[in-house]
N, C-alpha and C positions, 0 to 999 in steps of 0.2 A: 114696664118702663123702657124707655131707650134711652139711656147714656152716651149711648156717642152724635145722639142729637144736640146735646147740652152744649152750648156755646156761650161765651164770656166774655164779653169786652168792656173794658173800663178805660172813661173818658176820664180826662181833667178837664174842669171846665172851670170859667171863674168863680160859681158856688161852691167848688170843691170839687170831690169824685161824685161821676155816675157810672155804675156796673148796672151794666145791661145783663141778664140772665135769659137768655134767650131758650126754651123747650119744646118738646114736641108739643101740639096742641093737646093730644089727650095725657100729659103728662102734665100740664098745669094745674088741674085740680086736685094733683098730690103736691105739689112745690106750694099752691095758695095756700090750701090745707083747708079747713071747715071754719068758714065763717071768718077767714084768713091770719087766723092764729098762726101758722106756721109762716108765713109771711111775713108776720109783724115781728117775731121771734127773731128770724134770719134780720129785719132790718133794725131790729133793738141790737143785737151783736156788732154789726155793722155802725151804729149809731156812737157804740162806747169805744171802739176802735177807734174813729173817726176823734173823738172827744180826746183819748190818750196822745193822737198825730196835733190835735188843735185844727184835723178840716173836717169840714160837714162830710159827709160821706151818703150818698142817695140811692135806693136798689129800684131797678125796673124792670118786672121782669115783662119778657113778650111774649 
């Protein structure tokens, strides 16, 4: 893994937030995870966050 590749930026946008999760290429198929269970995981988290604030919250990763 490379860690100090991991990059983060979070927009506001008028649908709410988008967090960009930006990783090295051959790091992504641990961050998607299989079948993209760990993906959906991080964006269910992110989803009831969102839910507690009252804004959508969107994850992208690149």
């Amino acid at each position: 893994m490379h860690p100090d590749k991991v990059n983060i930026t979070i927009e506001n946008t008028e649908d709410g937030l988008l967090i960009n999760l930006d990783v090295a290429p051959e790091d992504k198929g641990r961050v998607i995870g299989k079948q993209g269970r760990t993906a959906e995981e991080i964006r269910a988290l992110l989803r009831a966050k969102g839910t507690r604030q009252e804004t959508k919250v969107r994850l992208q990763i690149l």
